[in-house]
ZAMARGU-4260 file (C-alpha; in steps of 0.2 Angstrom, whole numbers, plus 5000, padded with zeros to 4 digits):
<rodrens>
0) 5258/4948/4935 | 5242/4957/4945 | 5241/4958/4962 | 5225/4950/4970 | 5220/4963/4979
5) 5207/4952/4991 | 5222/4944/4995 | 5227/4945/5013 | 5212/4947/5019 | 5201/4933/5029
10) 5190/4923/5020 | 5173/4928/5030 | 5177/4948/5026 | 5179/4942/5007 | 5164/4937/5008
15) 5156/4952/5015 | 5166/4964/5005 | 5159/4955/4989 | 5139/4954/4996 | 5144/4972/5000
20) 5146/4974/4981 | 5133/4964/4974 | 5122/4974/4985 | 5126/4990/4978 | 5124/4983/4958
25) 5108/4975/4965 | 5104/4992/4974 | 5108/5002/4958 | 5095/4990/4948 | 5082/4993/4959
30) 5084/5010/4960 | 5082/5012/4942 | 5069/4999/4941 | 5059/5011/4957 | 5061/5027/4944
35) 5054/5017/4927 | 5039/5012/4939 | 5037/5028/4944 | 5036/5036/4928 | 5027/5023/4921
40) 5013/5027/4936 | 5015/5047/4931 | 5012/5043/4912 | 4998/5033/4914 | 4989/5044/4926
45) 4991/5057/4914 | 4983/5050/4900 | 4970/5045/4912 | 4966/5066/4918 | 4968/5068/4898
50) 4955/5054/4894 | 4942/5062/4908 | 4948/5079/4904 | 4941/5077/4883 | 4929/5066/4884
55) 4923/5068/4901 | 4922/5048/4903 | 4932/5032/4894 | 4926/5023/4883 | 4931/5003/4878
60) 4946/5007/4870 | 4952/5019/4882 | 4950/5008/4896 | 4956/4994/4888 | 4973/5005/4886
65) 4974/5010/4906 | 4970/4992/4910 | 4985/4987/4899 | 4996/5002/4906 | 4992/4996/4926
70) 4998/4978/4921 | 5013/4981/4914 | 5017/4991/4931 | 5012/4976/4939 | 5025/4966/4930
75) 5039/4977/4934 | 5044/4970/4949 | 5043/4952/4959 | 5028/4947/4969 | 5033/4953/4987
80) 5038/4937/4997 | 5025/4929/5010 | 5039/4932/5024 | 5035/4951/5033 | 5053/4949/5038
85) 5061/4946/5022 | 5052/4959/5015 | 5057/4971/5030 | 5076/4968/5026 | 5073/4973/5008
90) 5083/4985/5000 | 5072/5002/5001 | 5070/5005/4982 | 5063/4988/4980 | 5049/4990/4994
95) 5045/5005/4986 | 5044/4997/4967 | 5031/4983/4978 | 5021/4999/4983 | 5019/5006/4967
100) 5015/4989/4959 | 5001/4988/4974 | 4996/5006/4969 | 4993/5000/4950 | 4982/4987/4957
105) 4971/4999/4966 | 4970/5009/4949 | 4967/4993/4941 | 4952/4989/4956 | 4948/5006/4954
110) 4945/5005/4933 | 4934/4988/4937 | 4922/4999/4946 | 4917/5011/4936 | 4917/4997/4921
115) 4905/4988/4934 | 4915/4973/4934 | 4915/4971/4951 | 4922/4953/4955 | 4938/4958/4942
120) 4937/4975/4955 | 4936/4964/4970 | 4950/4952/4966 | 4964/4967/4960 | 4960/4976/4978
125) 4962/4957/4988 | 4979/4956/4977 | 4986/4972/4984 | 4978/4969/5001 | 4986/4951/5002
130) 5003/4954/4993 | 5006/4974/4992 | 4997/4979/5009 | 5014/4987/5017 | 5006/5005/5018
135) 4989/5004/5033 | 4978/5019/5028 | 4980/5011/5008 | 4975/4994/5013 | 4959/5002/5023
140) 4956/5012/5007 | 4958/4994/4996 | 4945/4984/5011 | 4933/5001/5010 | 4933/4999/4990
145) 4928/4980/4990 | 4913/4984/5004 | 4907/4995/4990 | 4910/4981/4977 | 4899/4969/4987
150) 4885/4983/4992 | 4886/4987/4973 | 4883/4966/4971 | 4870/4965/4984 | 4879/4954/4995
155) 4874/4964/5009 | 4882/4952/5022 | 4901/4951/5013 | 4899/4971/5013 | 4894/4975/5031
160) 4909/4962/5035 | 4922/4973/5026 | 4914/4990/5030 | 4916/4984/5049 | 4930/4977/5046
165) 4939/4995/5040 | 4931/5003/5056 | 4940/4991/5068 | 4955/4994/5060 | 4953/5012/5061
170) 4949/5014/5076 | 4961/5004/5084 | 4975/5013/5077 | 4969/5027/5065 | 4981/5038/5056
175) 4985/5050/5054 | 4973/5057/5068 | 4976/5074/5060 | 4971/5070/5042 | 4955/5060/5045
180) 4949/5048/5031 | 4932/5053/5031 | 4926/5039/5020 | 4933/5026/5032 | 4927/5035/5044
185) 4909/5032/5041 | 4909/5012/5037 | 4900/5010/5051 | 4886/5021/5045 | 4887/5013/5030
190) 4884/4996/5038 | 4869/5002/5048 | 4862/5009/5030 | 4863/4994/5023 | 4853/4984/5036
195) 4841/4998/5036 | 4838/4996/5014 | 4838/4978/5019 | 4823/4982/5031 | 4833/4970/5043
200) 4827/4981/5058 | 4834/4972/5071 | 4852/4971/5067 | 4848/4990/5059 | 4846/4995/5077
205) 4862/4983/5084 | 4873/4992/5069 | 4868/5008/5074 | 4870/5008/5092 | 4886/4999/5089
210) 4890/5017/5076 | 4888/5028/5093 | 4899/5016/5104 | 4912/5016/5090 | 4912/5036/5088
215) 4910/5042/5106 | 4927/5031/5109 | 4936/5040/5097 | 4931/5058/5103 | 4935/5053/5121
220) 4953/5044/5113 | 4955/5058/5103 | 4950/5073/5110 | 4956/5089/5102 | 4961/5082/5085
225) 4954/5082/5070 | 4948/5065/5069 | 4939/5068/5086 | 4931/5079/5076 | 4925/5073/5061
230) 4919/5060/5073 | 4906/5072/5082 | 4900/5076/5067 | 4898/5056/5061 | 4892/5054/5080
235) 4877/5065/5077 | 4873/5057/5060 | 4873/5040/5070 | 4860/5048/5081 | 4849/5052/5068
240) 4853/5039/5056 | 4841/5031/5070 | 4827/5046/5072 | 4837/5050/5088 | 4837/5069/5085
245) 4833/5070/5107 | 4846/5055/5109 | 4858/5065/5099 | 4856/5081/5111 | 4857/5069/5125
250) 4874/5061/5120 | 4883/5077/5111 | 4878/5089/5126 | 4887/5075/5137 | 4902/5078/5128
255) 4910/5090/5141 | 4930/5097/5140 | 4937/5090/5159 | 4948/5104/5158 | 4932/5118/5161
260) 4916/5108/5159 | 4908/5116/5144 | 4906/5108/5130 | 4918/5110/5116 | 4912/5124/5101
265) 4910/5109/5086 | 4899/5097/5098 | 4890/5116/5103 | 4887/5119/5084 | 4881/5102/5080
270) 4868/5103/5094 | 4863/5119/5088 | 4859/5113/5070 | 4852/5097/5075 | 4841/5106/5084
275) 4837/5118/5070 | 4838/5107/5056 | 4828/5090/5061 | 4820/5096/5077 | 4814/5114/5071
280) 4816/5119/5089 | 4819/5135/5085 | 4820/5145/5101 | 4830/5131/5107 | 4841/5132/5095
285) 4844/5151/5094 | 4850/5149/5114 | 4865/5136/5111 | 4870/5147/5094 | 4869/5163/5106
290) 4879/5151/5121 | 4892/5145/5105 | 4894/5165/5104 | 4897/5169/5123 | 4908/5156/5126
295) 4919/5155/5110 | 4918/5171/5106 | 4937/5170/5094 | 4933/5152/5089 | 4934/5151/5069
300) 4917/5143/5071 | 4908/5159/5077 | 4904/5165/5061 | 4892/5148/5058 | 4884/5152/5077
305) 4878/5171/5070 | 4874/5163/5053 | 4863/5150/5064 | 4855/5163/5075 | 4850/5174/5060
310) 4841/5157/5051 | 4833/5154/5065 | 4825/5170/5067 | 4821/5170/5051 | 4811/5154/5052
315) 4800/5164/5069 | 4799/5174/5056 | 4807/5189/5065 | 4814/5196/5049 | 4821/5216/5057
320) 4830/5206/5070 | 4836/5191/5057 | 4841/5206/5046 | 4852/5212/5061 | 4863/5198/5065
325) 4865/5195/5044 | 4873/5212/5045 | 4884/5208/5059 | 4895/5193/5048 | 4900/5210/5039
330) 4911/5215/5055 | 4916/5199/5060 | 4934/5193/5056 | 4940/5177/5044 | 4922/5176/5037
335) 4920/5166/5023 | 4915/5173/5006 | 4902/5160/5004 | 4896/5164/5020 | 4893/5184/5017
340) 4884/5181/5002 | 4872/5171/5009 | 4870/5183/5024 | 4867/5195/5011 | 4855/5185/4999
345) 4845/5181/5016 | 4844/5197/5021 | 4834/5200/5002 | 4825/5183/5007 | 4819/5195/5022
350) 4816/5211/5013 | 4807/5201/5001 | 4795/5193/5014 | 4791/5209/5023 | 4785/5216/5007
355) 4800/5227/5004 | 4804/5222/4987 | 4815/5238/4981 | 4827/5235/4996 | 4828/5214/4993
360) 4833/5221/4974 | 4846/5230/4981 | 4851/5218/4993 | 4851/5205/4977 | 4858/5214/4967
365) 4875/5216/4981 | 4875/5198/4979 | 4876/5196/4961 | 4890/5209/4956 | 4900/5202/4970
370) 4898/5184/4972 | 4886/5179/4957 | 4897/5163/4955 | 4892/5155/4972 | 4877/5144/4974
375) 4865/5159/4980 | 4873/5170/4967 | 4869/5162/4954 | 4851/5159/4956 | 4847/5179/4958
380) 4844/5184/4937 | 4832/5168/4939 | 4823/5173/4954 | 4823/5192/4951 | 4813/5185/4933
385) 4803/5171/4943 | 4797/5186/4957 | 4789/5197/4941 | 4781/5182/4933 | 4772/5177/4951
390) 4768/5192/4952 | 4757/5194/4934 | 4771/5208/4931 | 4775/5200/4912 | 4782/5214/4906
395) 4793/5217/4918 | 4795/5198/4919 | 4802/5198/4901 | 4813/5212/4903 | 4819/5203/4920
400) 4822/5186/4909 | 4832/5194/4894 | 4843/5204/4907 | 4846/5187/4915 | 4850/5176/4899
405) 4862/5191/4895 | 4871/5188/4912 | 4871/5171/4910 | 4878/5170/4892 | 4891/5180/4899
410) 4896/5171/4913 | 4898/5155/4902 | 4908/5163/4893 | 4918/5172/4906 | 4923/5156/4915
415) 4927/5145/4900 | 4941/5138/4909 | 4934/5134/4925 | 4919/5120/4919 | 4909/5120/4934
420) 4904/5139/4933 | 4900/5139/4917 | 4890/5125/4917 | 4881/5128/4931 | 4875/5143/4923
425) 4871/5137/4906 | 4859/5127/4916 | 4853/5141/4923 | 4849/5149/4907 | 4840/5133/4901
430) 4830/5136/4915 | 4825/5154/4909 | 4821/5145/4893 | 4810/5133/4899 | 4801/5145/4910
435) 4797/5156/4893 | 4792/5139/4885 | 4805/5141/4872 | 4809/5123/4869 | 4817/5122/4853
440) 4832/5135/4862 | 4831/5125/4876 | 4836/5106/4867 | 4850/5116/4857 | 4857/5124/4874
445) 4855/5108/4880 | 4865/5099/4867 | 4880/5113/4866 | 4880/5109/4888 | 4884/5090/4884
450) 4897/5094/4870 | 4905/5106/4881 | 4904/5101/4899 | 4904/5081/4901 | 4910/5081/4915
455) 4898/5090/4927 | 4883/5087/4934 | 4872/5098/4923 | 4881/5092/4906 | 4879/5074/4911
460) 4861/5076/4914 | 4858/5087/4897 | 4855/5074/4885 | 4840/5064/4894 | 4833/5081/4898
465) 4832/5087/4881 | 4825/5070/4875 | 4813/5073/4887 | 4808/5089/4879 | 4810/5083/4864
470) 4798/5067/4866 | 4785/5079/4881 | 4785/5099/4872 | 4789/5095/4853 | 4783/5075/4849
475) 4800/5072/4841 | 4799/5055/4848 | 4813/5046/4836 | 4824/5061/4837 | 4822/5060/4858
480) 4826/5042/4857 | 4842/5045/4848 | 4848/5057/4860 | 4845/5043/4873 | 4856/5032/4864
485) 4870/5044/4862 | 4869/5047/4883 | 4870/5029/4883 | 4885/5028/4872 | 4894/5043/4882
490) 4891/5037/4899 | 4890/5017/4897 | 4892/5018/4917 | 4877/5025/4921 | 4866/5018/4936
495) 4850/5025/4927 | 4858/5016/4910 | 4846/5003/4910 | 4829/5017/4914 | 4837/5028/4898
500) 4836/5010/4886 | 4819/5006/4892 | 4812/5023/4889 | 4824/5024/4871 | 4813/5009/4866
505) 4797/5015/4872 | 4799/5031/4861 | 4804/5023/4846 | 4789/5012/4846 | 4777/5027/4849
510) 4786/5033/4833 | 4783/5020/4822
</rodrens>
C-alpha cells in the first residue's frame, strides 16, 4: 500500500506546497511559450530585413505575409488583465510574452504606416498603449507614432494633442537621461510646425514659446547629461523656429555653469553657429568659436570651434588666414575623418578663390585619394570636370570628365557591398553624363541604379529622372510613361505617387 506522502502535514501548507507546484508547471509553460514568442519575433524580423534587403520595399503580398506573422504573435498569449496589480504579481516569463505581443502591435502599427492605412495604424499602436503599455520610453514611441498618423491625416488638432502629450510625459520623467530619444524630444517642435503649416499664427506663437519653456526646464533639470544636451540643441531650433536668431543668443548665452559662470562648450557652439549660420555675423561669430577654443581648450568639441573659425574667415573672404586654421585640425587630437577632409577640400575651395588653381588641384586631389568616399570626396572628379568646362578649357574638360567616369565606375564597383557608396557615385557619374549631354548613357545608368540600389535615395529617385529624360532630351514619351508606372509599381508608398500618375497620364496622351 503507498504511503501518502502529504500526509501529516497541515491542511493550509498542503495547499501551498501544491500552488507551489502548479506554479512551477505553469512557470515552465510560460517560459516556453516566452521562447516561441521570441523566435517568432526574430523569424519575422528577418524576413522582414530579407524583404527590404531584395526588393528595397514590399509589396501586397509581402505585407500581407508580415501582417499575418505579427498577429499570430499576438495570439500567443492572453490579453494582459485590466488590474496593474494582477499583472504586477505575474509570473516574469508571462510579462515578458505580454511585451513582445505589445511589440508585435508596434510592427503591426508600424506596417499600417508605410501602407498609408492610418486608422488600422492608429488603432494597433492604441492596443499596445492601452493593454501592452508595461515598458514607458515604448508607449511614448507608440503615442509619438499615432501624432504622425493624424498629422499624416490632417487632423491637426488630434496630432498636436499626442505630440504634446509625449512631451509631458518626457519631461516629467524622461529616461534614460543618458540615451535621449531624440524624436520624442522634438514633439514640441513638431506641434509648433504644424500650427505654423496651418497658418494658425497665434497658437503658432503660444506653441513655440511653450517649446522654450519646455527645453530650458530640462537643461536646468538635467544639466550635464546628454538629454540636457540634445535639448540645447532643440532649444536653439525653438528660437529660430520663431525667426528668434537674437532671442536665441539671448536665452542660450544665459545658460551659465553655477559652478564657474561660463557657459558650457555645446551651448558656446550653438551660439557660435547660430550666429554664423542664420545671422551671418561673421566677426561675431569668429569671437565665441575663438572664446570656445580659450576656454575648452581639451573639449572633444574643439575641433568643430577651429572648423567654425576657418568658415568664417572664409566667408570675410580671408582665404591665407582660413587656410591657416584648416591646417591646424591636422595637429589637433580625436579629429574626425569627415572633419579633415573637409578642412582639406575648404582649403582648395580657397586656393581655388584666390586664383591658385594648381595648389586647389593638389589640395583636391589629397581629398580624393584619401577620403573620396565622404560627401566632399566624392563630388571632386565632378568639380575638377565642372572647373574646366566654366572655364571654356573643353579639352581639358573632357579629359577631366572621362578620368572622372573611370573613377566613378570604379568606386561602384569597389563598394558593391556597402550600397550607399556605390550609389552615391553612380549618381555622380550620371551627372558627368548629363553634363556631356549624353542622354541615351544617362537613362541606361539610370535604369542599372534602380535595379541595383532600391533602397537609397539616388536608386529611388532614378526611374522618374530617367522618364524625365526620356519624355525632355529624347521625346520617348510612351516609353517615359512606362518607366513612371514601374516607379509606381516599386514604391506604391510614395508621397509624390499621385504627381508620378498624373504626369504618366499626361505623357501618354501627348503620345498618342
Amino acid at each position: 500500500m503507498k504511503t501518502n506522502r502529504l500526509k501529516g502535514f497541515s491542511r493550509p501548507f498542503r495547499l501551498i506546497l501544491l500552488a507551489g507546484i502548479l506554479a512551477l508547471c505553469c512557470s515552465d509553460g510560460e517560459l516556453e511559450r516566452q521562447f516561441r514568442m521570441e523566435k517568432a519575433i526574430n523569424d519575422v524580423n528577418k524576413l522582414k530585413e530579407q524583404f527590404y534587403f531584395s526588393d528595397g520595399g514590399l509589396n501586397d503580398s509581402e505585407r500581407a505575409e508580415l501582417r499575418e506573422a505579427f498577429e499570430s504573435i499576438t495570439e500567443m498569449v492572453s490579453v494582459p488583465p485590466d488590474d496593474s496589480s494582477a499583472i504586477a504579481n505575474s509570473p516574469e516569463a508571462l510579462q515578458l510574452s505580454w511585451q513582445l505581443a505589445g511589440l508585435a502591435y508596434y510592427n503591426l502599427g508600424l506596417l499600417e504606416m508605410e501602407m498609408e492605412n492610418y486608422d488600422e495604424a492608429f488603432e494597433n499602436l492604441s492596443t499596445l498603449v492601452n493593454r501592452y503599455g508595461f515598458r514607458r520610453h515604448q508607449v511614448q514611441r507608440a503615442i509619438f507614432m499615432q501624432a504622425l498618423a493624424r498629422y499624416k491625416q490632417k487632423r491637426y488638432p488630434e496630432a498636436i494633442v499626442l505630440y504634446n502629450l509625449v512631451a509631458q510625459d518626457y519631461a516629467e520623467m524622461p529616461e534614460p537621461i543618458y540615451n535621449p530619444n531624440l524624436d520624442v524630444l522634438e514633439s514640441p517642435l513638431l506641434a509648433a510646425k504644424i500650427y505654423r503649416e496651418a497658418d494658425e499664427k497665434r497658437r503658432f506663437r503660444e506653441q513655440t514659446a511653450d517649446a522654450i519653456d519646455y527645453y530650458f526646464h530640462i537643461i536646468t533639470a538635467y544639466e550635464g547629461t546628454p538629454l540636457a544636451d540634445a535639448a540645447v540643441g532643440k532649444l536653439a531650433s525653438a528660437l529660430l523656429l520663431g525667426d528668434l536668431a537674437d532671442s536665441a543668443i539671448a536665452a542660450l548665452s544665459s545658460v551659465k555653469n553655477p559652478d564657474t559662470g561660463k557657459i558650457p562648450p555645446l551651448v558656446l557652439l550653438n551660439i557660435g553657429t547660430i550666429q554664423e549660420r542664420n545671422l551671418k555675423d561673421y566677426k561675431a561669430a569668429e569671437k565665441t568659436f575663438r572664446e570656445f577654443i580659450a576656454n575648452y581648450p581639451d573639449n572633444r568639441l574643439a575641433v568643430s570651434a577651429r572648423m567654425g573659425i576657418g568658415i568664417v574667415l572664409y566667408h570675410q573672404r580671408e582665404y591665407e588666414k582660413a587656410r591657416y586654421e584648416f591646417s591646424l585640425l591636422d595637429k589637433m587630437p580625436n579629429v574626425p575623418v569627415g572633419l579633415i577632409a573637409d578642412a582639406h577640400y575648404l582649403t582648395a575651395v580657397c586656393f581655388e578663390e584666390e586664383g591658385k588653381w594648381n595648389r586647389a588641384l593638389g589640395e583636391y586631389d589629397f581629398v580624393w585619394v584619401n577620403h573620396g568616399t565622404t560627401k566632399k570626396g566624392m563630388a571632386i572628379p565632378l568639380h575638377i570636370a565642372e572647373y574646366y568646362l566654366r572655364g571654356g578649357k573643353t579639352d581639358l574638360a573632357g579629359q577631366s570628365f572621362s578620368e572622372a567616369e573611370r573613377d566613378y565606375r570604379k568606386m561602384a564597383d569597389t563598394y558593391t557591398a556597402r550600397p550607399a557608396i556605390a550609389a552615391s557615385a553612380t549618381a555622380y557619374l550620371i551627372r558627368c553624363k548629363i553634363l556631356q549631354e549624353k542622354w541615351e548613357e544617362s537613362v541606361e545608368i539610370l535604369k542599372t541604379l534602380a535595379l541595383k540600389y532600391p533602397g537609397t535615395a539616388e536608386g529611388h529617385s532614378a526611374l522618374p529622372q530617367a522618364a524625365d529624360i526620356l519624355a525632355s532630351k529624347l521625346g520617348r514619351r510612351s516609353e517615359a510613361a512606362n518607366l513612371l508606372r514601374q516607379y509606381m509599381e516599386k514604391y506604391p508608398g510614395s508621397p509624390a505617387r499621385g504627381r508620378i500618375a498624373a504626369y504618366a497620364d499626361s505623357l501618354d496622351k501627348l503620345s498618342q
